[in-house]
Structures are given as C-alpha cells and as structure tokens.
N, C-alpha and C positions, 0 to 999 in steps of 0.2 A: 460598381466595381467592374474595370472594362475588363480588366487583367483576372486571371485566374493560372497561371501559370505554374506547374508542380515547381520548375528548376527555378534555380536563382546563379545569375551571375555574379562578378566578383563588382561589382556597382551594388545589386541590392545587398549583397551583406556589407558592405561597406555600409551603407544607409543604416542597417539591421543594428550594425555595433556601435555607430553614434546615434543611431534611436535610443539605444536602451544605454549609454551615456548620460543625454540628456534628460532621461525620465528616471533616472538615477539623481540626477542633482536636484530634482523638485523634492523629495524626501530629507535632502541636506540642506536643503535652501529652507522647505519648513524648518527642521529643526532649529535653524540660525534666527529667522523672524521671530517666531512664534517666541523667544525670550521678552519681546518686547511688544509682540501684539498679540490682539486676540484672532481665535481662528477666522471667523469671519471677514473681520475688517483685510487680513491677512490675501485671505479669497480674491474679496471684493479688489485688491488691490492689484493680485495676478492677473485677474481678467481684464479688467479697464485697462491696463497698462498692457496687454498682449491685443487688444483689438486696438488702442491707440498708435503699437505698432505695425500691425498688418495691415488698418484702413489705407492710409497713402499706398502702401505697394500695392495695392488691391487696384485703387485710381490709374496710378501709374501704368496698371499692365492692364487697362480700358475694363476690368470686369463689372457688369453692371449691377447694380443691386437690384435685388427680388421686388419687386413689383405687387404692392399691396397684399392685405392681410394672408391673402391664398398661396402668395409668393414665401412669405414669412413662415408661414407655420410650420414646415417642417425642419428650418434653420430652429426658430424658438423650443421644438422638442427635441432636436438633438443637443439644442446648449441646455436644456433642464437636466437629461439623463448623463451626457458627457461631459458637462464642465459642474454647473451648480450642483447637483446632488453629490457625486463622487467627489469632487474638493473639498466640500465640505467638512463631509465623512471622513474624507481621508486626514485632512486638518486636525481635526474635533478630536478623529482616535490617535494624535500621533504626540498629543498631549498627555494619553497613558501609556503607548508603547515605544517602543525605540525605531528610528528609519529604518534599519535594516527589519525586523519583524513588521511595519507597514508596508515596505515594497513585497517583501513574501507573500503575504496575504491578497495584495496587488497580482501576483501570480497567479492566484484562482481564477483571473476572470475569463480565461478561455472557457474553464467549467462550466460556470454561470452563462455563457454566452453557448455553448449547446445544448442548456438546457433553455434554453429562453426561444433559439430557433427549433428544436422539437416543438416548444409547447405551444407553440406561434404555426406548425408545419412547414417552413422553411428548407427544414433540412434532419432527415431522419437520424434516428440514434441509434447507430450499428453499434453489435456488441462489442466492438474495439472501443467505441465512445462510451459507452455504459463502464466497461471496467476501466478508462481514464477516470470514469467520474466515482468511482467506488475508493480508487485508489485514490485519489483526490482526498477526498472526503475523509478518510483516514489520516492523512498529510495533517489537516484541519484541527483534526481531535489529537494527534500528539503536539501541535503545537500546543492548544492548553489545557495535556497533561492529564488529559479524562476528568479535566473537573467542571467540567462546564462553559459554559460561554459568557452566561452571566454573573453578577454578584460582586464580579472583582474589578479595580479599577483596567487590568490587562485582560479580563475577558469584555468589557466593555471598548474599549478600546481592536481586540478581534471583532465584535462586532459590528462596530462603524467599518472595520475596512472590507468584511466580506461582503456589506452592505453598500460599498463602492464598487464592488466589483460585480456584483448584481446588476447596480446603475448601469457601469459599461456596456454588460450583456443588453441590455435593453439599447442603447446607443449604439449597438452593432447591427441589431435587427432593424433600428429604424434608416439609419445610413444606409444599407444593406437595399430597403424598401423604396425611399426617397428620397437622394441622393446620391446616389451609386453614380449617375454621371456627373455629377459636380465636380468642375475640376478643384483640385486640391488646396489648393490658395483662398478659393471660393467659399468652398466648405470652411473652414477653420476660421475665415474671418467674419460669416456672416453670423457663424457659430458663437465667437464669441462677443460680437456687437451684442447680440440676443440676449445671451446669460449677461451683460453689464446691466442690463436695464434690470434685470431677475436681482441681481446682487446688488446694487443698490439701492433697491426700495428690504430686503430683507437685512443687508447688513444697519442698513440707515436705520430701520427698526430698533433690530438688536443693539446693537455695538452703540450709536452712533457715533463712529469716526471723530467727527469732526470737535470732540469733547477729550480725545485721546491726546496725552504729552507726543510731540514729535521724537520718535523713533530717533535711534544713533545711527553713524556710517553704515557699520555694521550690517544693520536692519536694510538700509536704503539697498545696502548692494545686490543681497539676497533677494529683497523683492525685485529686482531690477535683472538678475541671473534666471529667478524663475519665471518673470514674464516673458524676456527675451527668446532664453536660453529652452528652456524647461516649457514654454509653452505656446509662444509661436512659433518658433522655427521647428519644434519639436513638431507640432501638431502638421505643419507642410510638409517636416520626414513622414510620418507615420501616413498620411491620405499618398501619400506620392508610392513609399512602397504598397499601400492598399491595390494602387491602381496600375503598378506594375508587377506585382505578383501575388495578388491575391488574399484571401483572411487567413490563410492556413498558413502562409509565408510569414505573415507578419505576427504571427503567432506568436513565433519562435522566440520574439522579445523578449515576452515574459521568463522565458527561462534565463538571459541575460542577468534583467533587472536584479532579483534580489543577491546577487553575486557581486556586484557593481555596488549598490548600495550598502550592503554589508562591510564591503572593505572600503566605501569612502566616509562611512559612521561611523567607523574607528578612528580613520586619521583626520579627519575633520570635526568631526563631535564626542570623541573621546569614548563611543557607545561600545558596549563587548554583545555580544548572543549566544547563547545557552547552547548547549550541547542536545538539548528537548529542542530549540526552534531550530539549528542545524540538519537536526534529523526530520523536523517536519518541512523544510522546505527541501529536503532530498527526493523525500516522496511526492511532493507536490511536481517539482522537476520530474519525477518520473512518470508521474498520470499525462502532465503534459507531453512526453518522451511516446504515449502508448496511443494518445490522443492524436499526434501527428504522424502515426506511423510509418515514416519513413525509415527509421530507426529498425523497426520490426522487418521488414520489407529488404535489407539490408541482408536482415539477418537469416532470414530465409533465403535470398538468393547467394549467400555467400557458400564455394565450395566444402565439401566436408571432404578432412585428409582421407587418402584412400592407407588401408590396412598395410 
C-alpha cells in the first residue's frame, strides 16, 4: 500500500460510496442466483467469469504476468483467503440468512483484520482497538440473541459469514506483506485467475456443474451483475482506494455496506430485518466508529460552549 493517507478527497469518497454500492449488490445478486444454483457452482461461476473479464484489460494495459511458481504464490494465497474461502462462506451462509444480515456480519471484518495484524505483529492493539473489538463483539452476540452460534440454521449461517470475515483479515495481512506494490488491476486479476483454478477442481468435485439444468435469464443476469459489477470492477475500486488512502480509509466501507444492502433486500428480494439484527448492526457500526477514531478525535477537538 503506497498510500497511507489520514484525509480523503471528494474522488476517494466518491470511489468509497460506489465501493460499498457494488459490494452491496453481490448480496442481491447471491440472493437472485442462488434460487436456481448451488452455492458453489454459483462461486465458481463469479470468479471465472470476473478473471475472463479482467484478463484482456490486463493484456491491453502491457501488465505482465508473474513469472513461475515464486511469482504465483502469493497471487494463489490471496485468491484462497480473498476470493475462495469468503465466497464461499459467504454463499453457503446466505442460504440461512437474509443479504442484509450477511452484509452485516461482512461488517466485522475490520475486527477480525486487527486482530489477525496484532497476532501476526504488524500493527499493535491500542486500547481504542481493543474497546472497537469488545464492542464489536457484543454487536455479534445481539445479533443472535444470546443463544448461541450454533445449532440453528441462522446461527450457522452467522457463522459461515464471520468465518468470511476472518478470511478477509488474513487477506489483508498477506496483501498488506506481499503485494502492497501491486498495482491494482494487477492484483485483482492475477488474483482471481488463481482462485479459478481453486474453484474448479473444488466446485467440479462437489457440484459438478456441468450435470446442472441451465439456469433462467434471471440467473444469467445476476451472475453476470456480480462478476462484472460486484467483482471485478469492484475489486479495481477497492485496491485503487487501498492505494490512494490507505486500510484505514478504506475501512469505512464497511459501515456503508450493510445500510446499502438492507434497503436493496427489501426492494429487490422482498427481505425485512428484525429489530435484534438492526440493533446489532448499530453496535457493529459503532466498534467500527471507535476503531477509526476520527469520529472521537472530532470530538475532543470540538469547542465546549463557554458558561
């Protein structure tokens, strides 16, 4: 990451609010698919079809590919942690829970990703990130309800997606380590060449595709919206504001997304959300609020009326 930059001009928040747009409609665009396919094949279908369309522009603007197994390797571990694992998961749980409670949960992964640079030494846990991650964590447990995680089809379904945002944390640290100069077009295509090959031989496993009835308009569009839309272009926002203002900037997404996905799973998928996951994704927005503290910082510097 060449950028580290506290400020953001009115370009990166522009970027900031069609990032979490587009990563909004990958929740809508599961739910559409997923009527007619399985999670997997569903995956398998996003990636192929997002590295099919970033290869040529990749050609196009001379970038040259990685250069044998040494070159590869740390393109193949950020498409295991940032494409294959978390789609998965995110897929898999969105089969028990509703888009808007899967982008929520998507919410934690700044959590998980200071906890993953602490425990890696990357970057210490000051007590303002400790009480993000407390309050956090509480955000977690009211969403389901103090009863657990497991046992139920929506405590399963929580925890495939904090187990995606886990993934991420790890895909932050290793981007973070080895790739940090990649330029961004770079990154996300060699990225997801990598997970096709991953998704292939695991969905061809599982699924096998090619044994599947063909899918309706419908379906096509949606896969077609989230490779596009939701996953290449998205993923050239997201490395491009990395590299113009840093992880702490690009943070801020997260508190977009589940806002954005809530009210497009209503008018698009017909989905409501409970008064228990509204208030757990309040507190989640706020760990994240304590975690960026610029918020706080604000508020210490702002005047107190005089008597």
């Amino acid at each position: 990451m060449t950028s580290q930059n506290e400020s953001m001009d009115a370009r990166d928040w522009s970027l900031l609010g069609l990032l979490s747009l587009l990563w909004s409609g990958s929740f809508i665009f599961n739910g559409l698919a997923l009527k007619e396919l399985p999670p997997l094949t569903l995956v398998l279908l996003r990636i192929v079809l997002a590295a099919a369309i970033l290869l040529p522009v990749a050609r196009l603007r001379g970038l040259g590919f990685p250069r044998g197994i040494v070159g590869w390797l740390p393109f193949l571990a950020v498409a295991l942690f940032n494409n294959v694992v978390p789609f998965c998961l995110i897929v898999i749980g969105q089969t028990f829970i509703t888009s808007g409670l899967a982008a929520v949960l998507n919410a934690t992964t700044p959590l998980f990703t200071i906890v993953v640079m602490a425990a890696a030494g990357d970057e210490r846990l000051s007590v303002r990130r400790a009480a993000g991650l407390i309050v956090g964590l509480v955000g977690v447990v009211i969403l389901r309800g103090g009863s657990g995680l497991g046992g139920s089809a929506g405590g399963y379904g929580i925890l495939f997606g904090l187990g995606a945002s886990l993934s991420y944390g790890i895909a932050a640290l290793l981007v973070r380590r080895h790739l940090a100069q990649s330029p961004p077009l770079a990154t996300a295509t060699f990225q997801f060449s990598a997970s096709s090959v991953m998704m292939l031989v695991i969905a061809g496993a599982v699924d096998q595709p090619w044994r599947l009835p063909l899918p309706g308009l419908q379906t096509w569009l949606a896969v077609i919206g989230l490779a596009a839309l939701s996953t290449a272009f998205a993923y050239i926002v997201f490395f491009q504001i990395l590299r113009r203002s840093g992880a702490t900037n690009v943070m801020l997404v997260t508190l977009l997304i589940p806002l954005t996905t809530i009210l497009l799973g209503s008018l698009v998928l017909g989905e409501s959300i409970s008064l228990r996951e509204i208030s757990g994704a309040l507190v989640i927005g706020s760990a994240l609020l304590v975690i960026d503290g610029r918020i706080l910082s604000v508020i210490r510097l702002s005047p107190r009326p005089s008597c």
